[in-house]
N, C-alpha and C positions, 0 to 999 in steps of 0.2 A: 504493500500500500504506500506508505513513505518511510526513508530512511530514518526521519526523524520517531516516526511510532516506532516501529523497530529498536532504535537505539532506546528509545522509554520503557519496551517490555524486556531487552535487556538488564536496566536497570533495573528495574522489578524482581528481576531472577539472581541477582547480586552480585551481576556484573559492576564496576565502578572506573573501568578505564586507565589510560585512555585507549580507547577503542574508537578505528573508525569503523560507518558501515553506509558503501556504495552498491548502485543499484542501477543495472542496467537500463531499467527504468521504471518510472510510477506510475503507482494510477489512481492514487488522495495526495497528492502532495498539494502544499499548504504554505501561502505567503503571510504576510501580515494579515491580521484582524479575519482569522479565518478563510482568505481567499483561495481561491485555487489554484497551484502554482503548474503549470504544464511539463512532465519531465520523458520526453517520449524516448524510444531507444536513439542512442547518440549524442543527447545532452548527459550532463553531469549533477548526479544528484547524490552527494555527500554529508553525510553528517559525522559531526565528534561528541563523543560521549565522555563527560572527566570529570573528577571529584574540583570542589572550586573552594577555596579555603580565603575567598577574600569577601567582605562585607557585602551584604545581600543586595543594597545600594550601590554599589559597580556594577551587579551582572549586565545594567543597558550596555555597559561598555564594551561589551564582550563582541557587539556589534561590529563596533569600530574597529575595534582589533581583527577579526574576523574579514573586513573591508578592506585590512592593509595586505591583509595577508590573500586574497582575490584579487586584489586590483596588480600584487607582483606576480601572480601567476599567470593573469593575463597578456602583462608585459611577457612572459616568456613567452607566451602561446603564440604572441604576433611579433617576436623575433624582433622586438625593441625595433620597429621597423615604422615610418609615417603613423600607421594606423594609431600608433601609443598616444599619439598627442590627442587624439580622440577619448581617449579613456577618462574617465571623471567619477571620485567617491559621491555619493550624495547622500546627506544624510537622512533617515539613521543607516538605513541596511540596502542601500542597492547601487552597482556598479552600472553607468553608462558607458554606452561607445557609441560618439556620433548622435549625441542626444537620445538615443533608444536604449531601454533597457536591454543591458544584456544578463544581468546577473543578479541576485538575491540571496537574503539573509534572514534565517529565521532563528534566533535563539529562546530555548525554552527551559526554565531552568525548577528543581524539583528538591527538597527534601525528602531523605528517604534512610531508614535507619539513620539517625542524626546526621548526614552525610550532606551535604548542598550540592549537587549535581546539575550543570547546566548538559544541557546538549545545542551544539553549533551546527545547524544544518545551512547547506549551501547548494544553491541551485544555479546552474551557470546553462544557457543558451550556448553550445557546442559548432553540431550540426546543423542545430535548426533557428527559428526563430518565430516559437509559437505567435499566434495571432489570439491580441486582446484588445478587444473593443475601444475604438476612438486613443488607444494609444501604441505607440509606437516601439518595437523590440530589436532588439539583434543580435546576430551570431557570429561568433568566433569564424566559422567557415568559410564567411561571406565577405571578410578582411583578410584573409592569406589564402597563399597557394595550397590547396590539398584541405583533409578537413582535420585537426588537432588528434591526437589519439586519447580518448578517456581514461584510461587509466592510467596514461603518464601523465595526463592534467591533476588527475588524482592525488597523485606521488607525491606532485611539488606543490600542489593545495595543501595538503598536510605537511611538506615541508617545510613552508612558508606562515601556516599556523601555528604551529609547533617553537619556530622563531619567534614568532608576533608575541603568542601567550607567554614566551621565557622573558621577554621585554617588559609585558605587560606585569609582569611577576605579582599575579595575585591583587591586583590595582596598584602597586604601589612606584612602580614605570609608566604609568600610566600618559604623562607629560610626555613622553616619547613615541608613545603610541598618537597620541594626540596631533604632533606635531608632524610625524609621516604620513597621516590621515590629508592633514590640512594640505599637505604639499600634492597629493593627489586629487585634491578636492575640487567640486566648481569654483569660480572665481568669486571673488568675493563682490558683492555687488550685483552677483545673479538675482535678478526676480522669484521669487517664489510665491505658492500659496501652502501652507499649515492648517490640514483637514482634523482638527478636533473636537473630543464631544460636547464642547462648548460652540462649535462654530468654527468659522474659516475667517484668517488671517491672512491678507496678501502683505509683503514686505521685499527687504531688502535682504542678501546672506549677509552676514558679519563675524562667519566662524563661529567656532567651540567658545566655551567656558571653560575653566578647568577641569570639573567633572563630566565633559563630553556633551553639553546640553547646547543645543544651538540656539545661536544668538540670530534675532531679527530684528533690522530697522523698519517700522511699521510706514507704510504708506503716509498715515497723518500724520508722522512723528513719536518719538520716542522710540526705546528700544525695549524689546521682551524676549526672556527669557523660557525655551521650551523644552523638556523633556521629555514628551511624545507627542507624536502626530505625525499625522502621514505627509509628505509634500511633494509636492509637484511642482514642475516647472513648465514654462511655454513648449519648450522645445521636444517635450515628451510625447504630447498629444499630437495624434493622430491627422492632418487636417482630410476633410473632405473635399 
């Protein structure tokens, strides 16, 4: 079904990690706020399952970290070649290329036997580049010669996480994750809108805070502070 349910009934069974577990392909996988996330044979659907020993209040961050460590396997994937300058973190959890999504982040994190247990699942557009309404996606295969192979994107996904998380060490590297984030990131001064259950925000980017929360200069003035919601920019949607 998905790699991330998977790696949850693992944990269940008393497994504790880290353990990855990839998946030829899905058929529930699962983005933000319950959506459905497309992983058909040839895309990459990966998740990490690991004990997490840092304050329950970091685990958003796991994101970010998670985004550093995507966004440098990507660069391998396109052979640090033109196509890289296309590549853009956006926060919290998804990688662009060329203003479409190509890639996602879902962390879900668990107490279990007094254990704190996040799992880092990752879904990256490979081969393909599912088709979702009025917005715009893309794939790995459709920027280089030939089409990536999955499970050497695999390899260096977990090698490049494995790095990030020894950085991030528990949150307390956190600033350095932070700062690798930002240097991948859309530019500052990107347009956005901030979809939350309070309503929609349109603004200005202005980067992180220290604890990973993005900062927005609001259309009428002033600046606010967000630590979840979903955002979107112009360049993602679809046009008709």
């Amino acid at each position: 079904d998905s790699t991330n349910a998977e790696a949850r009934r693992r944990a269940i069974a008393g497994e504790r990690g880290p353990l990855y577990v990839r998946a030829d392909s899905q058929i529930a996988g699962r983005g933000r706020s319950g959506r459905e996330w497309s992983a058909p044979r040839g895309n990459l659907a990966l998740s990490r399952l690991g004990r997490i020993d840092a304050p329950l209040s970091a685990i958003p961050q796991l994101s970010l970290v998670a985004g550093v460590a995507v966004y440098r396997a990507a660069v391998d994937a396109l052979s640090g070649g033109d196509e890289t300058r296309g590549l853009q973190l956006k926060w919290p959890n998804d990688i662009l290329l060329g203003g479409a999504k190509l890639a996602g982040i879902l962390v879900e994190a668990t107490t279990l036997a007094g254990d704190l247990l996040a799992v880092i699942g990752i879904g990256v557009n490979v081969a393909h580049a599912p088709k979702v309404q009025n917005r715009r996606t893309a794939a790995l295969a459709d920027n280089v010669s030939g089409v990536p192979d999955v499970k050497n994107l695999a390899r260096r996904m977990a090698h490049h996480l494995e790095d990030a998380l020894a950085v991030w060490d528990e949150s307390r590297g956190f600033e350095a994750i932070r700062n690798a984030w930002l240097s991948g990131a859309i530019a500052g001064g990107t347009a956005m809108t901030i979809w939350t259950p309070a309503g929609q925000v349109s603004g200005l980017f202005q980067g992180l805070d220290s604890g990973g929360a993005l900062i927005l200069a609001e259309e009428g003035g002033g600046v606010r502070r967000f630590t979840h919601g979903d955002v979107t920019l112009a360049s993602e949607w679809e046009m008709s």
